[in-house]
N, C-alpha and C positions, 0 to 999 in steps of 0.2 A: 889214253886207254879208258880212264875215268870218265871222262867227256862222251867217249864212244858210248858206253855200257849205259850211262844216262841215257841218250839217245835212242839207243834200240829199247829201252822200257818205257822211254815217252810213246816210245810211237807202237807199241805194243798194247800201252791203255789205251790210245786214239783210235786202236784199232778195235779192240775188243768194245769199247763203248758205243764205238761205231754200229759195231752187230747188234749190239743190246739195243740201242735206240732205233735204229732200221728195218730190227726183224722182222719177217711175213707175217701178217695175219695166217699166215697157214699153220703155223706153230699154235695156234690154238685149236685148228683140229685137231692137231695129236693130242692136246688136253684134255680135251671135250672127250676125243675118244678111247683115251686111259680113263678119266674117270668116270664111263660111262660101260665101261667093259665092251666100247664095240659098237655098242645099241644106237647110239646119236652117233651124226659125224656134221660139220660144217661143209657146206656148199657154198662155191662162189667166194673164198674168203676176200675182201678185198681190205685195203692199209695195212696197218700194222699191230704186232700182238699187243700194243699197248691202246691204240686207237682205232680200233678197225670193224666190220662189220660180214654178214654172212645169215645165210638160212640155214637152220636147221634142218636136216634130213635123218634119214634109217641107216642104217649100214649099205655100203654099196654091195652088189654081185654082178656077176657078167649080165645076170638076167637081166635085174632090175636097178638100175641106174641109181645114184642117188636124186630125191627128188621130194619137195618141201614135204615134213611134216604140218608143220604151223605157218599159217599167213603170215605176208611181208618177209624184211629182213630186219633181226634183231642187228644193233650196233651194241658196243661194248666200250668202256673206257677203265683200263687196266691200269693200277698205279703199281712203278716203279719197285718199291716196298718190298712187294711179292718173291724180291732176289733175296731180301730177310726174312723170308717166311710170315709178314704181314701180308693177308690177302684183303684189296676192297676192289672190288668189282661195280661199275654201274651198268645197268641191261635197259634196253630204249628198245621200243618195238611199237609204235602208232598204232598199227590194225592186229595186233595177238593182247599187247598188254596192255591193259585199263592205265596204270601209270607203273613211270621208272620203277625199277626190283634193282636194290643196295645187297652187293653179299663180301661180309666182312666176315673177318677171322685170322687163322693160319691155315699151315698147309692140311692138315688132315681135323679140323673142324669150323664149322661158318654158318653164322646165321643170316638168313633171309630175310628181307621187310616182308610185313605181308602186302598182297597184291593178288591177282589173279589174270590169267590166261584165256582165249580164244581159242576152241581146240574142232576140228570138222569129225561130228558126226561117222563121216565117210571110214573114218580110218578106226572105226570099229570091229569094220570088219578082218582085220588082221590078227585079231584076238582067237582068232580061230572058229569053227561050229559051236551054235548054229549059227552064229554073227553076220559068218561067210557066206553063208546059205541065204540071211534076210537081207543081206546089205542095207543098212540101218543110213538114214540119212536125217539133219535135224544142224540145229547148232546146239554147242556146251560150252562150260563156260567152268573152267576149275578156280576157285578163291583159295586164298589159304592164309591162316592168321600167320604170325613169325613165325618162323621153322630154325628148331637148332636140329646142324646135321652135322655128323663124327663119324668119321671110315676109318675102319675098325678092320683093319685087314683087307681083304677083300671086298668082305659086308660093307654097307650105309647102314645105320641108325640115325631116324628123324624123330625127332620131339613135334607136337602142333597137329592142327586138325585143317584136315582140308574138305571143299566140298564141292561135290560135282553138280551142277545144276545141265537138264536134259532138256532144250522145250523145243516141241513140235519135230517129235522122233517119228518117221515115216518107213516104208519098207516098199522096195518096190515088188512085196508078195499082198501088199495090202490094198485093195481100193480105196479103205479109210483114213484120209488121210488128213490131218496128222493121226498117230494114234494114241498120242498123251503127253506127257512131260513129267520131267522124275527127278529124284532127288538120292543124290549118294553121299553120306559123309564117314571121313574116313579118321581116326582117331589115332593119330601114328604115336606107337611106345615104343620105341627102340627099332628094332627088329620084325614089329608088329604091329599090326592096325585094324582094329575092330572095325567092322562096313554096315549101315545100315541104310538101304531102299528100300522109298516110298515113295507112290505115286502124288502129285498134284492137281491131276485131272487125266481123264480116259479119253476115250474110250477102253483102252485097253490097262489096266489094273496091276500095275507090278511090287511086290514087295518081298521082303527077307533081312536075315543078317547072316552075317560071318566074318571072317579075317583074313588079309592080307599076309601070308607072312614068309619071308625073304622072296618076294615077286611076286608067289602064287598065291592065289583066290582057293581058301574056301567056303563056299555057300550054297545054304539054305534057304529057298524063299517059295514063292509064288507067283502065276498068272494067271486071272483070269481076265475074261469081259464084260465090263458095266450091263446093269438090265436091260433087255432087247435088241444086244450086240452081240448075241453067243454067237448064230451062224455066219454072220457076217466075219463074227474073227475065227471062226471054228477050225480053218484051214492052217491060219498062221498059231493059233496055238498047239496045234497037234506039233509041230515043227520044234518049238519050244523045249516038249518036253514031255513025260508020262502023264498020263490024268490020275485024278487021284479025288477020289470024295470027300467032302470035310462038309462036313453036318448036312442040308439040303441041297449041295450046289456042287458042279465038277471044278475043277482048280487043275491048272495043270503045276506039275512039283519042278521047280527048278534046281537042281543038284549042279553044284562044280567043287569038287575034292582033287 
């Protein structure tokens, strides 16, 4: 009976280690889409949760399918650990990330190497009006120094400053084109992140600040266009937003609360 009882617990860990080491890579979409409330989900998962790979995409719906956010596929290599609540994570992405992103920690805090991302333009326009309206097109490009990040219930809180670089942002309401290149950085304290854009060249002239804070934007800024570009952009900035005087020159007011 002894011999038995050994038996069925031998083959009971050979069994459970089994699953632990063969699991799907799809078990990482449910990761991804718990700690993401939904927003990301993985496509395509293919190996396994500890070795495997997959794109990024949005939440699926009947409409709209899921379907890449970011170029290529990211691969992932998952240590063991993690079933002790030590997390180390490595992220490999050729055409998104400039080089490998390390994220160590436990389960409810982890810091990131810095690194930066490949992000299209295109998908700006999901932000909603006027965005929707310009259909904005260009490449960005987001860096970020080390990021400490702690979920806090529901909430994320990040520590680290990230920065958006914008160059040769286009509209298909614009014949000029490009019409500038811009610059966002974002200064994450917890819960919140102070934003400040600035244009690096125009034609078309954007600036402001404001704060990020638990997802939503809000901000105060500006639009206008370089000297001898008014009519030319006259069309696309009415779009933008209200005019508004500020000393000799019309500006249009960027509001989002």
């Amino acid at each position: 009976m002894r011999r038995l009882v050994i038996w069925l617990f031998a083959a009971v860990v050979a069994v459970a280690l089994t699953v632990v080491v063969f699991c799907p890579a799809s078990w990482m979409t449910v990761l991804l889409e718990k700690q993401t409330g939904g927003r990301l989900t993985l496509g395509d998962a293919q190996g396994t949760l500890w070795n495997g790979s997959g794109f990024i995409g949005g939440a699926p719906s009947a409409a709209d399918p899921v379907t890449p956010l970011l170029p290529g596929r990211f691969s992932w290599r998952l240590s063991p650990l993690v079933l002790l609540g030590q997390v180390d994570v490595a992220l490999e992405n050729a055409e998104s990330l400039g080089q490998p992103v390390r994220i160590t920690g436990s389960w409810n805090q982890w810091q990131v190497t810095a690194g930066g991302v490949n992000l299209p333009a295109e998908r700006l326009a999901g932000l909603g009006a006027p965005l929707n309206t310009i259909q904005p097109s260009g490449s960005m490009r987001l860096t970020w120094t080390p990021l400490q990040i702690t979920r806090q219930g529901n909430a994320v809180a990040v520590n680290g400053t990230m920065n958006l670089q914008m160059e040769n942002i286009a509209s298909r309401l614009s014949p000029i084109k490009p019409l500038g290149a811009y610059q966002l950085i974002m200064d994450w304290r917890g819960q919140r992140a102070p934003v400040a854009l600035t244009s690096t060249r125009g034609p078309l002239l954007l600036s402001g600040t404001g704060e990020l804070v638990n997802g939503r934007l809000r901000f105060s800024g500006k639009a206008e266009a370089e000297e001898g570009q008014e009519e030319r952009l006259a069309n696309l900035l009415n779009l933008l937003g209200q005019r508004r005087r500020v000393g000799d020159k019309d500006v249009i007011a960027l509001e989002f609360k």
